[in-house]
N, C-alpha and C positions, 0 to 999 in steps of 0.2 A: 516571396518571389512573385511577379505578375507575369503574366504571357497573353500576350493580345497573336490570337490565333488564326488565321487567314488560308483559306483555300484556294490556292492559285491555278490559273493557267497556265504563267508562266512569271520569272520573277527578275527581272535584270539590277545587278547592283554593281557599284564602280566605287573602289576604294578612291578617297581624294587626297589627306592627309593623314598622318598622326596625327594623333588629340593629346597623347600622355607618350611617357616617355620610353614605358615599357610594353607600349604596343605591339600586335603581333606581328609574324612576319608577312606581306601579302603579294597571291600569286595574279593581282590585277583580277579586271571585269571575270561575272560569271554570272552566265545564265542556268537557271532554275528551272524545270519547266514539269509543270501536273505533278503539284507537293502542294503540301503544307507548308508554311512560311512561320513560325517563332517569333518573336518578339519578344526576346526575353531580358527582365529589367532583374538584378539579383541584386536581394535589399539586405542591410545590417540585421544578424541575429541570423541567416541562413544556414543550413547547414548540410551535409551529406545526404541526410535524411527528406531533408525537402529537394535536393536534384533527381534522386530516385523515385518520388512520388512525383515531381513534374513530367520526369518519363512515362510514368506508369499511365498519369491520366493524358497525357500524347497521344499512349499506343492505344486505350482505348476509344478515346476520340478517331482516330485514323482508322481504325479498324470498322467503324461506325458508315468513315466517309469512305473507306475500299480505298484508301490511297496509302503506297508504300514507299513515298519518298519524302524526306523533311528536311527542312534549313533552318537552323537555330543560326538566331541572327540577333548579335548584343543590340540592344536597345534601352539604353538611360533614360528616355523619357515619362516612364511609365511610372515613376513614383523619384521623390524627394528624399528617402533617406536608404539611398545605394549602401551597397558593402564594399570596402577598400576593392582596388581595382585587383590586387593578385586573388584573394578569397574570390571574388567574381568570376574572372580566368580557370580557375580551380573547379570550381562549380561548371559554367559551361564544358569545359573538357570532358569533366565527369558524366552530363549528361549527350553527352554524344556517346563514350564506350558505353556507356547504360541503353543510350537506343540502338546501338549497333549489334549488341546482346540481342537486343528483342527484335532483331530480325529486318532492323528498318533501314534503308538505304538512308544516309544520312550525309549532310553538309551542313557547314558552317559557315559564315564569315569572318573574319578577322577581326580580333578585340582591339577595340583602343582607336580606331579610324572614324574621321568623318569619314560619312559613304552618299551617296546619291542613291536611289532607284526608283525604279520603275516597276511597274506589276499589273495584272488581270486576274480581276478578283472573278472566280467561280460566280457563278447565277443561282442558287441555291440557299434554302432559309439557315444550313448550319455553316455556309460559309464564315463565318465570321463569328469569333468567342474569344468571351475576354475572363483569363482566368486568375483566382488568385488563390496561389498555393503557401500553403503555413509548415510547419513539422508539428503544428497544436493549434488547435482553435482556447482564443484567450478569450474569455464569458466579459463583459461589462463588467461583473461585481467584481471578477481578480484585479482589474482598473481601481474601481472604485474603490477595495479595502484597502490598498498602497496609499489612497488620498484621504479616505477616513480620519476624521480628528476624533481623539479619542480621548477619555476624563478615566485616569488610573486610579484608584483606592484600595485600600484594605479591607475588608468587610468581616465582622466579627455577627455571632451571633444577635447583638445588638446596635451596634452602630457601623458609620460608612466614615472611614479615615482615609485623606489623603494618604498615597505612597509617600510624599518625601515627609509627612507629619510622626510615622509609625515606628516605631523601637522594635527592629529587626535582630535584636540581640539574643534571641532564643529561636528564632525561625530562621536559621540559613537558608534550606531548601526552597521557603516562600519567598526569602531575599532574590534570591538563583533566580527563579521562578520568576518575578516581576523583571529583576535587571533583562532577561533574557526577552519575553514578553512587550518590553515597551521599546526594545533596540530594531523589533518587528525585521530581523534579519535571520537567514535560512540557511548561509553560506556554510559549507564546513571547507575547515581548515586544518582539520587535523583527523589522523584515522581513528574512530573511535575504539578503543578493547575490546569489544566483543566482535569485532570481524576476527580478530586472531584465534577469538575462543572457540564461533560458531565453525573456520577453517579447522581447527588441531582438534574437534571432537567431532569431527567428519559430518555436522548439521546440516550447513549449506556452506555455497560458494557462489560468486559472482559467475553469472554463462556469457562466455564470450564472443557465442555465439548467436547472441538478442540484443534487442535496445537494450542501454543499460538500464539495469532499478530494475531487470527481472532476473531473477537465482533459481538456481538450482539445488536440490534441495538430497542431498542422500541419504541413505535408508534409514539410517536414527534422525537424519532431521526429517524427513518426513513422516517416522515414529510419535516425537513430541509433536508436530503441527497439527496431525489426525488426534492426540486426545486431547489437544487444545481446544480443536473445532468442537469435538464430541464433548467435551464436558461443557463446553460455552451452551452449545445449542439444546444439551439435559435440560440446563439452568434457563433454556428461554422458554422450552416448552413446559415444563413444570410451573411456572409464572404466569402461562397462559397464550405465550406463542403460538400460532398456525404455521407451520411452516411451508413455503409454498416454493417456485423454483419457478424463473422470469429469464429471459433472452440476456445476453451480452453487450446486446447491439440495437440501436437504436436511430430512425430516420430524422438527422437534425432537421427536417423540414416541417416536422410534425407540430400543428402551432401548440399546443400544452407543453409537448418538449424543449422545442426552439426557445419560447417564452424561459421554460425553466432554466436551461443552461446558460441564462446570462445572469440570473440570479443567485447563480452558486458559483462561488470565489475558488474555482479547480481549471486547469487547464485539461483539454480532450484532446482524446488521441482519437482523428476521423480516416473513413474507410469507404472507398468508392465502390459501389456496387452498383451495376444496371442501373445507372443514370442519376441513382440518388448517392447522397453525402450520407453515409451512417457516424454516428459516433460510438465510443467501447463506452459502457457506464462507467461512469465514475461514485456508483450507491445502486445499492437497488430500491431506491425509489421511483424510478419510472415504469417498473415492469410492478411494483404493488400497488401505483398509484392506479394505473391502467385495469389493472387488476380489481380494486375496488370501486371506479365507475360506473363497471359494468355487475357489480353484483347488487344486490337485495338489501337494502340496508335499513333497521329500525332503532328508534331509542333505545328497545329493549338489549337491542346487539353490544351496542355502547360500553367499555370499549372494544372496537374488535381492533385485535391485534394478527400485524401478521407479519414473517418474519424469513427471512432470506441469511443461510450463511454463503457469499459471493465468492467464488472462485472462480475467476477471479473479480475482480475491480481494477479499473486504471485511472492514471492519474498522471500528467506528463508532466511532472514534478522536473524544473529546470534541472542542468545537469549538474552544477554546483550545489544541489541540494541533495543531491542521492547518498545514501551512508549505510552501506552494510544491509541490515535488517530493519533500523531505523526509518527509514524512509523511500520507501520503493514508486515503482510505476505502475505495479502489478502485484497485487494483495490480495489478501482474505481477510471479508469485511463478514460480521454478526448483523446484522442489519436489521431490526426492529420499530417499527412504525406503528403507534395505537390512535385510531381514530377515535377521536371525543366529543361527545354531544357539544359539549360546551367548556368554557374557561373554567370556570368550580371543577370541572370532572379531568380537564385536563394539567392541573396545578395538583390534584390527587392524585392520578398517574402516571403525573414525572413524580414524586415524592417515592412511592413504589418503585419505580425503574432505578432511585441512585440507591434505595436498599439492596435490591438485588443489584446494580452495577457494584457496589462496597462487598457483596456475599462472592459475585464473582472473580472479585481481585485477590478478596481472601482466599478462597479455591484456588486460586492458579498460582499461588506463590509471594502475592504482591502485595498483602493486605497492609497496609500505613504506610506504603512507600512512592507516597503520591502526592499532590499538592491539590489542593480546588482552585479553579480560575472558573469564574462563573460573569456570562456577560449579558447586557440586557440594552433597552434605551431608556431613554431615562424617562417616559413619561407609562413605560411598564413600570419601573423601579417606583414611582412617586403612584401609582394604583394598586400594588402588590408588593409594599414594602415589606408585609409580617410573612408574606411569602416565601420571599427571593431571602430573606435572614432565618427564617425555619430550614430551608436547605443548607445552609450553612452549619446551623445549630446540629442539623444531625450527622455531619462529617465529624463535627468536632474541636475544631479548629479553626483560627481565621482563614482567610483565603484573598485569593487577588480577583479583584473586582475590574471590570472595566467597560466604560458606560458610553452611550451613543447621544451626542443631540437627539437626531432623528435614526428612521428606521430606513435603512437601505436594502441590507438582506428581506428572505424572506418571512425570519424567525425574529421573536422580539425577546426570548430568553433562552442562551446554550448554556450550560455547562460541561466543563472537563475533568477529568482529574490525570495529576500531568507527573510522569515518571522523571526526573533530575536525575543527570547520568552525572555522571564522575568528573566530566568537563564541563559541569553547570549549562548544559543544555538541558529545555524541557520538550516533552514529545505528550500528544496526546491519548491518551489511554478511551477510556470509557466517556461516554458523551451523552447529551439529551439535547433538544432544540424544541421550543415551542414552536410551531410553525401555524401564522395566521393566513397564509395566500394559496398553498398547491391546491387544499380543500376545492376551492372556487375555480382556480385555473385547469384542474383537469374534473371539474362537472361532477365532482363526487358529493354523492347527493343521500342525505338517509330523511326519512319519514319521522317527525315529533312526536308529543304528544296530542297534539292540535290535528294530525295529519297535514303538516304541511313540512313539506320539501326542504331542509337546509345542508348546507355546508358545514361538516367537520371541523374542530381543531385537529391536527397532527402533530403528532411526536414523533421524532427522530432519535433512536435509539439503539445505540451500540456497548453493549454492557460491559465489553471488556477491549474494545476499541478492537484495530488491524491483529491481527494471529501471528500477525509475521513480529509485530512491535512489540507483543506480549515476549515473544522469544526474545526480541531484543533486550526487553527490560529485565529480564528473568537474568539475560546472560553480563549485565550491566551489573546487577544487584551483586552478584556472585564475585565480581571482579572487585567491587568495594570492599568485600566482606572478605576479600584479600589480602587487598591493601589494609585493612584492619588488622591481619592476624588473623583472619576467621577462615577455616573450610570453603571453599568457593565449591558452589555444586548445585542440582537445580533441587526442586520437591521429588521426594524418592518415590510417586504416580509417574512421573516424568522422566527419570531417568532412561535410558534404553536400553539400560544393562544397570538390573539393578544389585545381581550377587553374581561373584564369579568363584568358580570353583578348582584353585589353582592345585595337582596332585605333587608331593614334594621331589619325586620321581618315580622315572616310567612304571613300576610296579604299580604305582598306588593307584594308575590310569584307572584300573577297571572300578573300584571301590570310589574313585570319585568322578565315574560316571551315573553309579547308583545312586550319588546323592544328587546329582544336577537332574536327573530322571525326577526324583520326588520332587524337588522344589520347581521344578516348569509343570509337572505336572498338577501342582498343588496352584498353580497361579502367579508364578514370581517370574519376571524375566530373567533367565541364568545362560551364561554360558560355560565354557571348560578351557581351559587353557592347558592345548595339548600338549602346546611346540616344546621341542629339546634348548630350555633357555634357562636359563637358573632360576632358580625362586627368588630371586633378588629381583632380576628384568623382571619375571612377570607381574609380583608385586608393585612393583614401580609402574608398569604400564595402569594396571589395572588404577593406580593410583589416578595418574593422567588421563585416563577417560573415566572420573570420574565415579567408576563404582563405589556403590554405597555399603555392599557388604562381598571382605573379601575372603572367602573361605578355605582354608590353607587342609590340605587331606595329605596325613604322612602315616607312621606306622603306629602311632601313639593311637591316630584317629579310627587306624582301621579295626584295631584291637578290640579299642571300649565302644565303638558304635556311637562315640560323639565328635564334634567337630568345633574348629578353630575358627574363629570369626574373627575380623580386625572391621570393628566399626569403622569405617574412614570419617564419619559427621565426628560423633563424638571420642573419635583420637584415642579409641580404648580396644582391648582383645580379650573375646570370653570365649570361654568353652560350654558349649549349649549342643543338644539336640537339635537334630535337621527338624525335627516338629514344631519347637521352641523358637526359631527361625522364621520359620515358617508363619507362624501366628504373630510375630513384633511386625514381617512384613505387610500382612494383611491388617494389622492396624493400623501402620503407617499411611495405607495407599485405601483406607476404607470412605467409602461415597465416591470415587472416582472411577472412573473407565479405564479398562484396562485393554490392552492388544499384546498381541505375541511381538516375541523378538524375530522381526524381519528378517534375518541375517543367519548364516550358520553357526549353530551353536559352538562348532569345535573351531577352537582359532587357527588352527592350520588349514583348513579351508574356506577360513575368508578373506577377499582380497579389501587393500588399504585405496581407499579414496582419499584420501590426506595424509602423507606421512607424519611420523608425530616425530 
């Protein structure tokens, strides 16, 4: 949307004709007098969201100029590619109720009309602004990766094969994986399964009362999400992370910043504050980059790493692209960055980063259920051939390669490893990026051997890729492993309920709340299942969310002082010791983080965020 902004004295206009057929209706000439005067051109791709931010930044312009009266007045001239004339209509009306909200005496003119007028432009240096409002700021590079020509392969620990050269008869996933990769389309078309899963195990849900691509997340989903974060972020500090904690927001005027956001292929979501254009990050690269400018830095330091888990990140991922958990606007990013003296140091600590990014997929559930896409240009590829194929070599497998003439981004080699969901979509997990240009662009400087001044390499590193996608993949996996005949269920660290203690009736209540006392108190997530429902329902429930151990307490149990377990993984029922229990679960969930059960332990006092 454009708006050429005009401080009047006063503003005469005189409808003359119709221009279009569905013109509005008009109550003849009208005079304006000590307003603001509009011009407003509404272009293809506009939407709701861009008429409330052209109000927004109105009323703070007006409030600037102390004037409380405005005339939105259609104006086509302003740009060459308009939005159909009723989406136009739609938009203007909208923003008139939007400023009438905000308190502002408000006029229009009539859509669809040649008009004549006349006006008296104020005498003053803000009379006059010419604005141009987006619902996203689109960077240069998201331009330039849509025109990218790109050279596809296969790449094997030893050589580089054409895609259509390669016997895909044992690699579906990397088939999936490539077909989906070189279609370079983002569209979904279909609900993927794990929105229904993440919905009926009460995880999260779409809020409809946000942009969309941001969710809501209820008490067991924000259960797994915290020991997501917390084990990712064990796993970066142990490896030598600093963790450090950077703003949200960021002055797109800033020239290191400005410079960067046209070099990263993400759309921004921006935010007007006192005069300046902010953007929301989209990495926390700018608040570590800024970060390490201004510190101390020597070969010896080499690499320093430092590491941000972002809550959030945004990212105005078009609206056809948003899927569930899959792909949001608003995430939790692991955020990893090692600066390196040099290429030797930095080619050894991306090789580090994809062993601990393979340690932490293995951790969270996802260990071999990934693909490698690794990308580079090609005259990296032809100086670091034994390089770029040793990465490969220690995944284990070929992988999809895909190669650049030249270098446009700011990185000359990323790799991925890419979750394949059930509908042959791939999504990106865990990531690296050599990066040759921020070093230099934001002045980050460390001291040699020589004492003299240079520029960093950088690594861009995300071990276990978005938190939010890790759920996704986690909830994806489980749905195959369904469709197979297998258990769908997450890793029993992650469950939110990991034993439930169902009594056969009311008598047995009190004896099987002695045993839920020992196992919460011993470290297990338990709850009790108190309500008056058969033991059928509550087995079956307990089925459907997923518990991993379900402990049935009757008169057998209270007698001998042991109890009935129905493993639900392994589809079997022993009779064991609440102690014996007790210690399969601690070795099941041993080197991971644990939290309580958020919720009330007695099911009759907790209420249902999703019916099942």
């Amino acid at each position: 949307m454009k708006l050429l902004q005009l401080h009047v004295d006063y503003i005469d206009y005189r409808p003359i004709e119709k221009e279009i057929e569905g013109a509005e209706a008009s109550s003849g000439p009208e005079r304006v007098e000590d307003a603001v005067v509009c011009f407003v051109s509404v272009e293809e791709g506009d939407d709701d969201g861009v008429a409330v931010r052209a109000v927004e930044e109105l009323k703070a312009s007006m409030d600037e100029l102390k004037a409380s009266r405005l005339l939105i007045y259609p104006y086509a001239h302003l740009s060459n590619r308009l939005a159909p004339p009723s989406r136009a209509l739609a938009l203007l009306r909208l923003m008139e109720d939007k400023a009438k909200e905000r308190g502002i005496e408000v006029h229009r003119a009539p859509f669809g009309w040649l008009k004549s007028f006349e006006l008296k432009l104020k005498a003053h240096p803000l009379a006059e602004r010419f604005k141009e409002i987006g619902g996203e700021a689109v960077p240069k590079a998201l331009v330039a990766e849509e025109k990218l020509k790109s050279y596809w392969y296969i790449i094997t620990p030893e050589e580089l094969i054409p895609v259509d050269e390669f016997d895909f008869s044992n690699y579906g996933d990397l088939e999936r994986l490539a077909r989906y990769e070189m279609a370079k389309s983002r569209a979904e078309h279909v609900i993927p399964p794990h929105v229904e899963l993440m919905k009926r195990l009460e995880l999260a849900d779409y809020e409809p009362g946000s942009d969309p691509g941001n969710m809501r997340y209820y008490p067991k989903g924000r259960l797994v999400k915290s020991l997501l974060e917390e084990y990712v972020t064990e796993k970066v500090v142990e490896y030598g992370g600093m963790e450090v904690e950077t703003p949200v927001m960021y002055d797109s005027a800033h020239p290191s910043l400005s410079s960067y956001l046209n070099r990263f292929p993400a759309r921004q979501y921006m935010v007007r504050s006192e005069g300046k254009e902010l953007f929301l990050r989209f990495s926390a690269c700018f608040g570590q980059f800024l970060m390490a400018k201004d510190a101390e830095l020597s070969y010896r330091h080499m690499p320093v790493r430092l590491y941000e888990l972002t809550r959030y990140s945004f990212r105005r991922e078009k609206r056809g692209e948003l899927s569930g958990l899959r792909r949001l606007r608003a995430f939790t990013m692991p955020d990893c960055h090692a600066l390196c003296a040099d290429m030797d140091q930095a080619k050894e600590e991306m090789v580090r980063r994809l062993k601990l990014s393979m340690e932490v997929l293995e951790g969270v559930g996802l260990g071999g259920s990934y693909e490698l896409a690794i990308r580079f240009t090609k005259d990296f590829y032809e100086q670091n051939r034994d390089f770029v194929h040793r990465l490969v070599g220690l995944v284990g497998k070929p992988a999809l390669a895909e190669m650049w003439e030249k270098r446009f981004f700011y990185f000359v080699l990323k790799w991925e490893f890419n979750f394949i969901d059930s509908l042959g979509r791939a999504s990106a997990l865990s990531t690296d990026q050599i990066d040759v240009e921020n070093g230099e662009r934001f002045g980050i400087k460390y001291v040699d051997r020589d004492n003299v001044k240079r520029s960093p390499i950088i690594l861009h590193n995300s071990p276990s890729g978005a938190i939010e996608r890790v759920m996704f993949a986690l909830l994806e996996k489980a749905y195959k492993d369904m469709k197979e005949g297998k258990v769908p269920t997450l890793p029993t660290w992650l469950l939110p309920i990991q034993a439930r203690v169902i009594p056969v009736s009311g008598v047995h209540l009190e004896y099987a709340r002695e045993v839920m006392e020992r196992l919460d108190g011993s470290g297990v997530r338990v709850d009790l299942d108190d309500r008056e429902e058969t033991l059928s329902k509550k087995v079956r429930r307990a089925e459907m969310e997923w518990v991993r151990y379900i402990v049935v307490v009757g008169e057998e149990e209270v007698k001998s002082g042991r109890i009935s377990v129905r493993d639900r993984v392994k589809r079997e029922v022993r009779r064991m010791g609440v102690e014996e229990l007790i210690k399969e679960v601690k070795k099941e969930v041993e080197g991971k983080p644990f939290r309580r059960l958020p919720l009330p332990k007695l099911l009759s006092k907790r209420p249902t965020f999703h019916p099942l």
